[in-house]
N, C-alpha and C positions, 0 to 999 in steps of 0.2 A: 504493500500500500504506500502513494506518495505519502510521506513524513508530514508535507506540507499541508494536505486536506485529512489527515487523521487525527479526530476530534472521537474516535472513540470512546467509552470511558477508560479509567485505568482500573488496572485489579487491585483486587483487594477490598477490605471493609472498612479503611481510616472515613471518618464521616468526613473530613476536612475538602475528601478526592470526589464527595456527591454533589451532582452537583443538578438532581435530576428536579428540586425542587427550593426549598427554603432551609436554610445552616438548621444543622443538626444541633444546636447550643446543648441538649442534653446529656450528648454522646461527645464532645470533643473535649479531648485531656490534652495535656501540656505534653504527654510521648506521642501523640498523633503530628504534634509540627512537624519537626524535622524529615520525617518517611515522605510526607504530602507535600512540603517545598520541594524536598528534593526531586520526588517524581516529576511534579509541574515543572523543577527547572530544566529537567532532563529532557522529555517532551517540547518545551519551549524554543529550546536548544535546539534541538532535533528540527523544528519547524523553519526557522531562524536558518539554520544552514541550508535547507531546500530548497530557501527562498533567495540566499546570496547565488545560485547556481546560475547561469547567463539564461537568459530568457526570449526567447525569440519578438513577442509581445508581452509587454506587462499591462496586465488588467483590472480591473478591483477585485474579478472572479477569483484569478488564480495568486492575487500576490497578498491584497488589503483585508478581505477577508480570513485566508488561513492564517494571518497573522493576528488579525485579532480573536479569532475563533482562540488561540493559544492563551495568548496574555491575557482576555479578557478573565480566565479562568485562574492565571497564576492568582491577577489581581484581586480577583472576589476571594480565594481561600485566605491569601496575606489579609485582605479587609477585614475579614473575622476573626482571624488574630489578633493583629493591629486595635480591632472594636475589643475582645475581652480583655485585652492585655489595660485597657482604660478604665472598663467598667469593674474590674474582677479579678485585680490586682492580686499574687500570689508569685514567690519566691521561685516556685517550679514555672511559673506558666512564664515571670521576668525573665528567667535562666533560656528558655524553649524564643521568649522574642530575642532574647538578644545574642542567642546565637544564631539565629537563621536570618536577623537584619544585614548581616554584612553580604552575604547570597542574592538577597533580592535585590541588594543597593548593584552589590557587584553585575548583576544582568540585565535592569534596567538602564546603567551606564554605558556598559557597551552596546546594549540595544539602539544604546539614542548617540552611539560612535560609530556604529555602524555602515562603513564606507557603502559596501556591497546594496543595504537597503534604501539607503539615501539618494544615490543616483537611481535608483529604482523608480522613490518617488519624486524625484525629479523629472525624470521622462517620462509618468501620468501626467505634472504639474505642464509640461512643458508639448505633450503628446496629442494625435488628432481627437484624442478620445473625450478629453477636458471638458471643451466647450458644450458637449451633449450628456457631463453630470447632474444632477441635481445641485441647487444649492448645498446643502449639507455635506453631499459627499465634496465638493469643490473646498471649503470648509475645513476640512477635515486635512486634505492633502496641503493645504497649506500650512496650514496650524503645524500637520509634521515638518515640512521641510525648516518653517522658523523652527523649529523644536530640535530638530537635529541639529541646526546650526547653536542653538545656544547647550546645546548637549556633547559640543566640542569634536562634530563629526570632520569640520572643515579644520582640525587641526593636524600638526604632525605626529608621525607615530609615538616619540617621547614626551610629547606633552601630551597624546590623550593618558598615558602612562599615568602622569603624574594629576590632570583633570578627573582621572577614576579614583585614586588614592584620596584628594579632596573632597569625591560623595561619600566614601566609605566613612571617612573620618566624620565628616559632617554631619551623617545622618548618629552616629555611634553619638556625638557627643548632644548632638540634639535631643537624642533619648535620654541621655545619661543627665541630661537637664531637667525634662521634665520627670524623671523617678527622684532626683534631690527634692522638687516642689512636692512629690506629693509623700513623699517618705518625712521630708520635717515637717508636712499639715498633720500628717498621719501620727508621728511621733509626738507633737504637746499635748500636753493634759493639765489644766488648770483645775484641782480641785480646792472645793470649798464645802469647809463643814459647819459653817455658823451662816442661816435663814438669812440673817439681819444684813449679811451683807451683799444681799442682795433685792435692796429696793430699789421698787422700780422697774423691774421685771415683771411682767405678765406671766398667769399662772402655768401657759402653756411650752413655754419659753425652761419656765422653772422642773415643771414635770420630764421634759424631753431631758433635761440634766443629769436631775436625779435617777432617771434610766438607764442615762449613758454610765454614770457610776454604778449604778447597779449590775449592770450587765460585766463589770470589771471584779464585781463582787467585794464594792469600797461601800460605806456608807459617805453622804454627803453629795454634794453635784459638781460633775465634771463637766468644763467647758474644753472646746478643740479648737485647731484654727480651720473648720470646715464654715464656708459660710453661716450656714442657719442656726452654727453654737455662736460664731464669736461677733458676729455682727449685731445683734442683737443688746450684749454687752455692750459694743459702745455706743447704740444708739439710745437706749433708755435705760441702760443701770444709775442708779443716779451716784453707787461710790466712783468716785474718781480714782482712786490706787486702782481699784479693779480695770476702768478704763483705761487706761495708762501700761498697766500688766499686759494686758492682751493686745491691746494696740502696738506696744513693741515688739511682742513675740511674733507677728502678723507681718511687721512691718523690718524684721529682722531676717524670718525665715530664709533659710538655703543660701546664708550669705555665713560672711566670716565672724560677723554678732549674731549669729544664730546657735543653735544648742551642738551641735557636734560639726567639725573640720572637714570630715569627707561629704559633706554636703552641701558644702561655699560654693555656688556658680560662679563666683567671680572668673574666676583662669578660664574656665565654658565655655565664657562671653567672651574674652581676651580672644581666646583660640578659633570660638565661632568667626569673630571679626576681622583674623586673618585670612582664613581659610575661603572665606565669603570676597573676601581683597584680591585674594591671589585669583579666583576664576573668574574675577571680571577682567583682568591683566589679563590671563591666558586667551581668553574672549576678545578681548583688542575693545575692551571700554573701558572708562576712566575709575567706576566704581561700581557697586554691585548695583546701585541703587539704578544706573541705567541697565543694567540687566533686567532686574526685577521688571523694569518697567514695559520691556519690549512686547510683552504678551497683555498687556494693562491698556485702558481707555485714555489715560493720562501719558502726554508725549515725552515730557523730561521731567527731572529732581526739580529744577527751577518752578518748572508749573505747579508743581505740587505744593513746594515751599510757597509759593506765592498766594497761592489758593487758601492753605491754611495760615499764612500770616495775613493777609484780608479778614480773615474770617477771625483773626482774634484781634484785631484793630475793633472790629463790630461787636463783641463780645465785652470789650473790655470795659465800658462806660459800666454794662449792667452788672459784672461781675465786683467792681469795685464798690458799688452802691450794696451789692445782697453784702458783699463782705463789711460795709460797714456798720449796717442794718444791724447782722449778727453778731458786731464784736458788740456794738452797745447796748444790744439783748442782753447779753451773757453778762457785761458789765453792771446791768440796773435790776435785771429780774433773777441771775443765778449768781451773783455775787463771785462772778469770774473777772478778776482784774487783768487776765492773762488769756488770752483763748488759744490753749494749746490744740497738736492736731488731735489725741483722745478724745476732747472737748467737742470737736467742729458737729459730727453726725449728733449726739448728745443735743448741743447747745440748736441743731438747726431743727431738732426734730418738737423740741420746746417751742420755738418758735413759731412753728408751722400752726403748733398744737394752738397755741392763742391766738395768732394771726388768723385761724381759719376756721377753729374753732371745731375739730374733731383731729386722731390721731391716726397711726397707722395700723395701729393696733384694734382700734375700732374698726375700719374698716378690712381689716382681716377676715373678722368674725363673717363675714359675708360673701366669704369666696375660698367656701370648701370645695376642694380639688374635683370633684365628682361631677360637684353641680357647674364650674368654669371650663371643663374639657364639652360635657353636653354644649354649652355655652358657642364655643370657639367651633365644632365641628354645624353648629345650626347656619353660623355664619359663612361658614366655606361652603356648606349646601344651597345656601340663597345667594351667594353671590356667582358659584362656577356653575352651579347647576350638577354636583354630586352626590354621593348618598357615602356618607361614613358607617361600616356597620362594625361590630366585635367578631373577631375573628381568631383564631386559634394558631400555636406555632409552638416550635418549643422556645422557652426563652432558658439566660444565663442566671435569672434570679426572680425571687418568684414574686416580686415586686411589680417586674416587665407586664406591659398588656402589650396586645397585639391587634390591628384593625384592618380592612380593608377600604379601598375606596373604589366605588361603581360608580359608572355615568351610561345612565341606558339601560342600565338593566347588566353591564359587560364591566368587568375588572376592570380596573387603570392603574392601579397599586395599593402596596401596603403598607403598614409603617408599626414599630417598635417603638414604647412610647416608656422611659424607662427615668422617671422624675425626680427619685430620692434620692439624698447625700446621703453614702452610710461608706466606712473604712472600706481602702482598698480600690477607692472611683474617684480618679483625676478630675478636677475639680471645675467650675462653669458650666457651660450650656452650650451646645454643640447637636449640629446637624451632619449625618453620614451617610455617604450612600451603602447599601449593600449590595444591591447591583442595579444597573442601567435597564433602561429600554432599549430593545433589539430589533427588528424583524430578520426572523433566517427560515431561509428554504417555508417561505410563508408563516412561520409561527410567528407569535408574539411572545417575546419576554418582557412582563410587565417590571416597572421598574419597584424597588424596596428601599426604605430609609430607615434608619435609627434617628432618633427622638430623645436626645442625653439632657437631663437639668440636674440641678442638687436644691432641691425643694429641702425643708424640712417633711419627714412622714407624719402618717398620723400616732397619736398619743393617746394608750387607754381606748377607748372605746367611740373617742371622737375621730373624725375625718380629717386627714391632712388639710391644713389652712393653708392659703396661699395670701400673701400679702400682694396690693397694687404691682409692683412693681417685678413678681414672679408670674403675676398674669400677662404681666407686657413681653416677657423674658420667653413665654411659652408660645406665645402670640409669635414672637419674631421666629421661635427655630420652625413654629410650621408653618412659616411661611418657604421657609428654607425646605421646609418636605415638599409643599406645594410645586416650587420651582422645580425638584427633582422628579415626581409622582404624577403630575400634571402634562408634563411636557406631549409631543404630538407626534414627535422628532424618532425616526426607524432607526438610523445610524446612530451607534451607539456612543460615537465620538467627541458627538454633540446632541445628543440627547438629554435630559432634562439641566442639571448643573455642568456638565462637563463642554470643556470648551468657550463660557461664559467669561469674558474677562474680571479679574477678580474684584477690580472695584465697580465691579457693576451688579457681584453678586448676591451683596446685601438688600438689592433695589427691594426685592419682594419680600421680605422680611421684615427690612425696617418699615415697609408701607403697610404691613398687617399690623404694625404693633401702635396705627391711627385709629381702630375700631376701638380697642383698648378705653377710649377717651367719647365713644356716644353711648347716650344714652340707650335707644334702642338696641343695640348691642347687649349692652352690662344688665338691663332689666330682667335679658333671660339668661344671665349666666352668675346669679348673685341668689343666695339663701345663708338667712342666719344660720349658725353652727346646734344653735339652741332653738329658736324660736321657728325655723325655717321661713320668715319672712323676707320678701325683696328687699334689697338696698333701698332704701330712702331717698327719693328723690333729692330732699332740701341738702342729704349727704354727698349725693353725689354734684350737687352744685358747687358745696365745697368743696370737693375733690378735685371739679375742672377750674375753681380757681384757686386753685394751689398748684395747677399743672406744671407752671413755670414755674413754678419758686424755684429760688436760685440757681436759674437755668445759664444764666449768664457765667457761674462756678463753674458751671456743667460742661461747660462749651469750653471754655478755657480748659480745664480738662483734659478733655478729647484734644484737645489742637495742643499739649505740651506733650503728651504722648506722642502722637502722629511725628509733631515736629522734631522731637529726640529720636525716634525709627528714622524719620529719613536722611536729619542731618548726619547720623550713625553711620550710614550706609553711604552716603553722599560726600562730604565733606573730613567726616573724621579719619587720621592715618591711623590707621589700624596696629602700625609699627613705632608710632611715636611716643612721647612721654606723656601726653596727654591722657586720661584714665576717661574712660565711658562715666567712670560719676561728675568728670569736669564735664562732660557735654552736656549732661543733664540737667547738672547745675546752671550750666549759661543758659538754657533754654529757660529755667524758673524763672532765672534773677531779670529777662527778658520779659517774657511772656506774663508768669504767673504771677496773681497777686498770693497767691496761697502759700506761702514756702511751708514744706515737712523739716520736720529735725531732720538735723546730722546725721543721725544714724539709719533712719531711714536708707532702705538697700530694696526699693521699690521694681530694678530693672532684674534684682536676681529672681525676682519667678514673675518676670513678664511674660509670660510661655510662649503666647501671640506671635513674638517675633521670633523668640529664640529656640521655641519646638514647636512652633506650629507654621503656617504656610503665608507667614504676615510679614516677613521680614522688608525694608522696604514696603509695606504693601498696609500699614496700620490705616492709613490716611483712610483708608476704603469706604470705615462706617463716615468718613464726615462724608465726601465725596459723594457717596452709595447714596444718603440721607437727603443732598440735594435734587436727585432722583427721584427716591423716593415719596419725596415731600410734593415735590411738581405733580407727582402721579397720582398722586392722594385729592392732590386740585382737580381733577376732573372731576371725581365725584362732589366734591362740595358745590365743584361750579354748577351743575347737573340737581344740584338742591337735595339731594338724598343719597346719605350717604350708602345706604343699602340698593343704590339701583342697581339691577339686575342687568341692566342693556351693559352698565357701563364694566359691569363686575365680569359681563361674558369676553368685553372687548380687553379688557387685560387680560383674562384668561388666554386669548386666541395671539394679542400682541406681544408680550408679554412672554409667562409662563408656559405656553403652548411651542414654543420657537426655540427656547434652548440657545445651547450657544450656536447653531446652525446661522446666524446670521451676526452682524455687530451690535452690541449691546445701545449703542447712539440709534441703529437704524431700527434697533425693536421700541424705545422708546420715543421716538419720533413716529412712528407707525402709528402708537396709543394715543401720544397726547397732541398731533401735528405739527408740533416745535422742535426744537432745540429747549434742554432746558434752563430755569434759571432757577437764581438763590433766592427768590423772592418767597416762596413757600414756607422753606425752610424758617425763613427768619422769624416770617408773621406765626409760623404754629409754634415756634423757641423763645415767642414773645418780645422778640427784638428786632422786630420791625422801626424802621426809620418813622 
């Protein structure tokens, strides 16, 4: 049989190598990696060389497909590794990623070196056959040939040498980053065994504590740095040591003032920002950050920088007023002559509470988990015209739901919806694919997502709570399913997220998390915990005026982050005396009215850039947000925000389209413009 069309299955019973339906989560052990990578890469391999063989015509029949019929399949078994190794954290299963990371790193590098395949696809790109693709497959061959080239195909043979040596180490330490973050969240324990010193605390807040000590078999209540223990602490404990305790262990982790030395990112970041240096040099660009960019909406580091230094010029009027507001808050009503950063979420959340005249904590009570997912799926039904139903799979913990989604009567996908922080799961909110939309030999493979938050669960006998702001949190990752589960797109390339350039991929996400803020929305996705009555209207009036409050912090924020990513990656020598806390620093002393202490060691678990796909690339959500924000305008402009015509035509421009097309030319499709910051501003309340 050709090498090249043998997509048979493999033998054997590893469930990693099935691949005839949905991941076997029940059946896969940390000794199934290794047997299952290997085969895939061997197989891979196998395809890969049948395909470097000279070719009389090359076609998508005989070159594009059997190659990804191969990979498509390495990638989904790594995906669900790569997904437990996040969610299901374990010594055997860490030992099993991180010895088979260096194999997969090593074979998608030479995949994307690969002289023989690249002229390949060169001669489709350049071939009679081109001009009578689809858009997508057209798409597609491009995106490889840039990909090749930034994958160092066009280089010499000792430098793709030493360009492979670069991914290996890169990805090695980008891992070896995020297991520091989540091993020192994992590792604090704040216990406390005297009641009194914790007022101020909500009782649910209190219960979840003494659980987590109990389950350690301490009396007393234990806090962690997992968000929904320690965040909590500093927003309404009213001791101050305590605030202050936790705030630096939080604000210390995975650094050299953290609790153990093999866990400092520091040198990670050093090492990352050479390593990141030297392949833009090999690349023939000035810095990584024009690498990062060439697959991105955004043309150079300058537009970016400019972008986000405008936007904190507009920012900073309102940001200086919320800061001054709240220092002499703190100063007249909590008798803070000083307002340290423990203090800030505390002292701002006081504030809110008199200014507005309700808490976060009140309206919590009104948005049990059960009753805000019914909520959120009534919305995606009335706007796309789908049917969300429960639906059955195995999961990795028994936590996990599972759902489908139908339009018509016919699948379109499914999604893993898995919310709670509990030990052992890498920490935020995160959307993943598990595998793509296909069409082959006429079949449909619908596409699958994973669904990651760190909610607080529920406690006792009552239903997980969700606070405001983990409603908007859930809002945005499904939006991010949406994009993926939704898509229209047969090539799997550019099917639902993939292919989408990356600051464009937030668009639908951050514009789900606008419903978040109407009324008709929230009326059916809100029941007391106790009472099971609606939200309160005259509540939720306060609630949308306090939507801004200190949005102008907010922003500024976002734009000191973004702008320490890119000047990082842009600007700073990687080899010089300068230290990444000095770049940070000038960006504050610039930018920020808010300076953190000194010891503050905030970029050592910034994961975004340093293990995740952000590098360069943070800007995204402001960026993403002025998209998003413009696309949200059609509905208001339209007078409802639930219209259905307009909720179809995003679906179809939109989410429907994938990255099959340019993310400028899908949203120019939907709202008939180019877009502008005008949205943004006026829904950030900082309108001119």
């Amino acid at each position: 049989m050709n090498a090249a069309l043998d997509t048979t299955p493999l033998a054997g019973d590893n469930p990693l190598l099935d691949f005839s339906g949905l991941p076997r989560f029940d059946a896969i052990k940390p000794e199934h990696v290794a047997p299952a990578i290997d085969a895939l890469l061997a197989r891979s391999r196998a395809v890969v060389a049948s395909l470097e063989a000279p070719m009389q015509h090359v076609s998508w029949s005989n070159f594009i497909e059997p190659l990804e019929n191969s990979t498509e399949q390495l990638g989904r078994a790594w995906g669900v590794v790569g997904h437990l190794n996040a969610v299901q954290d374990s010594p055997e299963l860490r030992a099993a990623y991180n010895e088979n990371q260096p194999k997969i790193t090593e074979f998608w590098t030479a995949l994307a070196q690969n002289i023989a395949l690249f002229d390949k696809y060169k001669a489709l790109r350049n071939g009679p056959d081109f001009a009578s693709f689809s858009a997508a497959r057209q798409r597609i061959i491009d995106n490889a040939v840039r990909d090749f080239r930034l994958g160092g195909a066009d280089l010499p043979e000792d430098q793709k040498a030493r360009f492979a040596e670069i991914q290996e180490q890169h990805a090695a330490l980008s891992t070896r980053f995020s297991e520091n973050v989540l091993d020192a969240t994992n590792d604090y324990a704040l216990l406390i065994e005297d009641p009194a010193e914790l007022a101020g605390l909500p009782d649910d807040v209190i219960k979840a504590a003494r659980a987590t000590a109990g389950q350690d078999g301490k009396p007393g209540f234990k806090f962690t740095l997992h968000f929904p223990s320690y965040f909590p602490v500093l927003q309404l404990a009213d001791n101050r040591a305590l605030r202050e305790t936790i705030y630096r262990a939080n604000a210390t982790k995975a650094s050299e003032l953290g609790a153990k030395p093999n866990w400092d990112n520091t040198q990670i970041i050093a090492d990352l920002l050479k390593l990141r240096a030297e392949e833009a040099q090999l690349l023939g660009y000035r810095n990584f950050a024009e690498v990062s960019l060439v697959p991105k909406m955004a043309q150079t580091p300058q537009q970016v920088i400019e972008f986000l230094q405008d936007l904190a010029q507009r920012a900073r009027p309102f940001a200086e007023q919320d800061l001054a507001e709240l220092r002499a808050f703190a100063q007249q009503e909590l008798g803070l002559e000083t307002l340290e950063a423990w203090d800030i979420a505390y002292a701002s959340e006081k504030l809110r509470e008199q200014r507005y005249a309700f808490s976060e904590q009140e309206v919590k009570q009104y948005f049990p988990e059960p009753k805000v997912i019914a909520g959120l799926f009534r919305l995606a039904q009335m706007l796309f015209g789908i049917e969300i139903k429960p639906d059955s799979a195995p999961v990795w913990h028994p936590d996990v739901q599972f759902f489908r989604i139908e339009k018509d009567g016919q699948l379109v996908g499914q999604f893993y919806l898995d919310l709670h922080a509990r030990s052992g799961k890498r920490g935020g909110a995160w959307m993943d694919d598990a595998r793509g939309r296909r069409r082959q030999d006429g079949k449909l493979q619908t596409p699958v997502a994973y669904l990651t938050c760190n909610f607080s669960g529920p406690v006792g006998d009552r239903p997980a709570l969700l606070t405001h702001d983990d409603v908007i949190t859930l809002f945005h990752e499904f939006g991010h399913g949406l994009h993926h589960m939704l898509t229209q797109v047969d090539e799997i390339g550019v099917s639902g997220i993939s292919g989408v350039e990356w600051d464009a991929v937030e668009l639908p996400s951050q514009f789900m998390e606008n419903f978040c803020w109407k009324w008709d929305v929230l009326e059916h996705m809100t029941a007391h915990a106790d009472t099971g009555a609606a939200l309160p209207r005259a509540l939720f009036e306060k609630m949308t005026a306090a939507k801004n409050f200190q949005s102008g912090l907010q922003t500024l924020r976002q734009v000191e982050f973004s702008l320490f990513d890119m000047l990082l990656h842009s600007e700073h020598d990687a080899y010089g005396s300068r230290s990444v806390q000095d770049v940070l620093n000038a960006v504050r002393d610039k930018f920020s009215v808010l300076l953190p202490p000194a010891f503050n060691r905030f970029q050592n678990s910034f994961s975004h850039i340093f293990a995740g796909g952000y590098a360069a690339g943070y800007y995204s959500y402001k960026w993403a947000e002025v998209l998003s924000a413009d696309a949200y305008g059609a509905f208001e402009e339209n007078g409802d925000a639930l219209q259905t015509e307009t909720g179809r035509k995003f679906q179809a421009e939109i989410l429907a389209v994938g990255g099959s097309r340019p993310a400028l030319e899908s949203f120019k499709a939907f709202r008939g413009r180019e877009p502008t910051i005008d949205a943004l501003l006026r829904h950030s309340g900082m309108a001119s």
